[in-house]
N, C-alpha and C positions, 0 to 999 in steps of 0.2 A: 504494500500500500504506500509506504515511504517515495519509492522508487517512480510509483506512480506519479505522489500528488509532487516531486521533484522535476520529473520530466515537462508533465502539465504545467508546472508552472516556470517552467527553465530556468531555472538555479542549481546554483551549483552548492553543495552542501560540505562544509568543511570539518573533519574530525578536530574531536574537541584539543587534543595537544600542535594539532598545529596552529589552531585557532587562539592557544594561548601563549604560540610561542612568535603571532603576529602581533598580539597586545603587548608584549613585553617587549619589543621591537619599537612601537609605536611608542608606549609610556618611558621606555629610554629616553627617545629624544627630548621628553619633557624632562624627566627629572634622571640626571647622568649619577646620581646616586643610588637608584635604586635597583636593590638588592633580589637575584633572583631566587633564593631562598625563600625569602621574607612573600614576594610574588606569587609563587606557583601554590602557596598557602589558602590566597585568598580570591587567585584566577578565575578557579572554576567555578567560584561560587558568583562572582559577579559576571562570567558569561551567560549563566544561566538564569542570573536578574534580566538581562539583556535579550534573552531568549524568550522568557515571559512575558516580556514588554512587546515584544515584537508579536506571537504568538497572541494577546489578547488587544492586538489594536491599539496600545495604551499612547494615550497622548504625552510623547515624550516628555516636550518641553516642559509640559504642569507637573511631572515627574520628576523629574528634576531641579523647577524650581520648588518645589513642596521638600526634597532632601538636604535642596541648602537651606530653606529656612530652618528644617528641622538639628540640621547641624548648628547653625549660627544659634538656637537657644539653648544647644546643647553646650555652646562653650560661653554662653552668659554668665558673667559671674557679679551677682547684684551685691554680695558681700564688697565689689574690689569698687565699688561706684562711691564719692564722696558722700558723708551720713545727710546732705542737705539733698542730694542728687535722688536719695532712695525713697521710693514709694512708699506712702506714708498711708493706713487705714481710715479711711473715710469715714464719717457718720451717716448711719442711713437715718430715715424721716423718724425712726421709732427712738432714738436716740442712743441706740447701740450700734455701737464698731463693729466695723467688718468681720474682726476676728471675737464676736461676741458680749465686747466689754462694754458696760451703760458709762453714764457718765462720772457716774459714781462710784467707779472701780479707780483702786490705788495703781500709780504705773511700776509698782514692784510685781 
């Protein structure tokens, strides 16, 4: 059936070690320090993100921007923001804080 829906659709289908041994070709040029050890650890598993994406239509671009966002709030770091700069608990209408406290709670 492979064979089939490859012909029918004329592509050319590439086993997965040479396929990773074209990315690691490719991400050289970006980054001349990276380590092919470190590489073929984590290749295959992001060809076969790649494969997914491809296989369920997925619209790349929002894919990718939705990873970086998700990475940029992974390296947030609101402790390293100055104590004036950091979000502060609001009062809702009922007169407790975000985080529960009325007004009449101690800030110890």
């Amino acid at each position: 059936m492979e064979d089939y829906m490859v012909e029918l659709a004329g592509v050319q289908v590439e086993e997965p070690i040479a396929l990773q041994l074209m990315l690691f070709d490719i991400l050289k040029h970006i980054d001349t320090h990276l380590d092919f050890d470190r590489f073929v650890g984590w290749a295959g598993l992001l060809l076969g993100d790649f494969s997914n994406l491809d296989q369920n239509l997925a619209p790349t671009r929002k894919v990718f921007e939705y990873l970086s966002q998700a990475k940029a709030l992974e390296r947030w770091d609101l402790d390293a923001l100055p104590e004036k700069a950091r979000p502060r608990p609001t009062p809702s209408a009922s007169g407790t804080s975000s985080n529960g406290c009325t007004a009449s709670c101690s800030g110890a």
